[in-house]
C-alpha positions as CSV (number, residue, x, y, z in Angstrom):
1,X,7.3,5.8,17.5
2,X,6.9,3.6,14.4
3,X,8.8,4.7,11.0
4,X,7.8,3.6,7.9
5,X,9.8,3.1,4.7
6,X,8.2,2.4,1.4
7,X,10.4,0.8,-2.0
8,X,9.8,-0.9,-5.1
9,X,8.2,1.7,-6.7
10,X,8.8,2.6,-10.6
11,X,7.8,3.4,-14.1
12,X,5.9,0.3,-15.5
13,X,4.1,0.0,-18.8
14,X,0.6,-1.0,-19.0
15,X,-0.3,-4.8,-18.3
16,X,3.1,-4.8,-16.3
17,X,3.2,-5.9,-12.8
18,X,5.1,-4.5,-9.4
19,X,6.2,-4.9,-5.9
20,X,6.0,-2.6,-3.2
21,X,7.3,-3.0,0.2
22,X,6.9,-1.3,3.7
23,X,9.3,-2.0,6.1
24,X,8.8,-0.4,9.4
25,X,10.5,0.0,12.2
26,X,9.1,-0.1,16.3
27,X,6.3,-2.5,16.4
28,X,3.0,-2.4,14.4
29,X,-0.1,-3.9,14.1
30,X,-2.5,-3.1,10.7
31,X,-1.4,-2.0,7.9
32,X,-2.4,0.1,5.0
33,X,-1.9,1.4,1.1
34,X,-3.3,4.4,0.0
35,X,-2.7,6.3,-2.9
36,X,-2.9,9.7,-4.5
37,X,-3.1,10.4,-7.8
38,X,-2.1,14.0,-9.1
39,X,-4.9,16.4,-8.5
40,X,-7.0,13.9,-6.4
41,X,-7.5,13.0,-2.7
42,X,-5.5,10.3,-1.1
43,X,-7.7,6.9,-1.6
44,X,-7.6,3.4,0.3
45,X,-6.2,0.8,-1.8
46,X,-6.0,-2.1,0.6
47,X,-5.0,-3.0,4.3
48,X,-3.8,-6.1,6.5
49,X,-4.5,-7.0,10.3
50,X,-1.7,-7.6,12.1
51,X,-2.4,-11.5,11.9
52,X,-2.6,-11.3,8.3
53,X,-6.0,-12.8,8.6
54,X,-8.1,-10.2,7.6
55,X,-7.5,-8.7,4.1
56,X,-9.5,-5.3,2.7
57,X,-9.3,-3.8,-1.1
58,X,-10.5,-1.1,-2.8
59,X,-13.4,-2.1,-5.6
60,X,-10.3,-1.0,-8.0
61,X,-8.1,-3.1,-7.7
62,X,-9.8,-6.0,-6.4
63,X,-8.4,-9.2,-8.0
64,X,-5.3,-7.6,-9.5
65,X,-3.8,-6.1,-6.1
66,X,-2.7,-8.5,-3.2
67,X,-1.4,-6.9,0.3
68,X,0.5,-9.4,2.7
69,X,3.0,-9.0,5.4
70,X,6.2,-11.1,6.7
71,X,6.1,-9.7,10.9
72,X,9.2,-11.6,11.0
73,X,10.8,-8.7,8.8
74,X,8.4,-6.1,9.9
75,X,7.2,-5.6,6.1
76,X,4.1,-5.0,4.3
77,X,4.1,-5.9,0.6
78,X,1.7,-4.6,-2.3
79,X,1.5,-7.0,-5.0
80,X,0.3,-5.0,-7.9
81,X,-0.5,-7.1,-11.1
82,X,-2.5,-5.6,-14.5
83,X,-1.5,-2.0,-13.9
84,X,-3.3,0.5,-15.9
85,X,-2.5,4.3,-16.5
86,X,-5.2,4.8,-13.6
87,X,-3.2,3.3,-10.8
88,X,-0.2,5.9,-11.2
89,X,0.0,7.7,-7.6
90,X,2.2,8.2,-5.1
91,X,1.7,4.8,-3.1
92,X,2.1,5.3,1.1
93,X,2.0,2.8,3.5
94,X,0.3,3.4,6.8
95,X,0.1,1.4,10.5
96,X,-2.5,1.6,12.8
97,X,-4.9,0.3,15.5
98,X,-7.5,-1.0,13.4
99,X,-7.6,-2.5,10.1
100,X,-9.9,-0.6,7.8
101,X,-10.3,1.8,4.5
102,X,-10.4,5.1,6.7
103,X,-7.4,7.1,6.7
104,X,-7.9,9.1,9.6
105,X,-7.6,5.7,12.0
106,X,-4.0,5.3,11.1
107,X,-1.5,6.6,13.0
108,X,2.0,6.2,11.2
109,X,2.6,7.0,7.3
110,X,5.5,6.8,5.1
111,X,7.1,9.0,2.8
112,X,5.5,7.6,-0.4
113,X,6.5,6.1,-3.5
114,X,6.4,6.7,-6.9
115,X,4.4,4.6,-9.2
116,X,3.8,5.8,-13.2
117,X,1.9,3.3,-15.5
118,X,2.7,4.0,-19.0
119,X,0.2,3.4,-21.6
């Protein structure tokens, strides 16, 4: 069983920048964000292989988000830079088999955390 536990969310304004972490616990191999935005379906927003090597994103936020991981601390990080109002959502991390946009291939999720960008 694989928990995961996502942090560094927040209220940012516009332009700002934040850090969001994953740490999980039980061993894991890709990794995901997804979103979801009030009112909307849960969306990819990037996701890792377990090497690192391999590195997906979401047309969206392409160029201003960067996903990486530390497996020495079991964490997943979402470097989120240029926020607009558009990226507020409840962020989730996910692990799974493969590493790809598709929700349904992950296996493990986390509880979420709140991002709100201010305009």
């Amino acid at each position: 069983q694989v928990q995961l536990v996502e942090s560094g969310g927040g209220l940012v304004q516009a332009g700002g920048s934040l850090v969001l972490s994953c740490a999980a616990s039980g061993r894991t191999f890709s990794m995901g964000w997804f979103r979801q935005a009030p009112g909307k379906e849960r969306e990819f927003v990037a996701a890792i292989s377990w090497s690192g090597g391999r590195t997906y994103y979401a047309d969206s936020v392409k160029g201003r988000f960067t996903i990486s991981r530390d497996n020495a601390k079991n964490t997943v990080y979402l470097q989120m830079n240029s926020l607009n109002p558009e990226d507020t959502a409840v962020y989730y991390c996910a692990a799974g088999p493969l590493t790809t946009w598709a929700a349904r291939e992950y296996d493990y999720w986390g509880q979420g955390t709140q991002v709100t960008v201010s305009s």
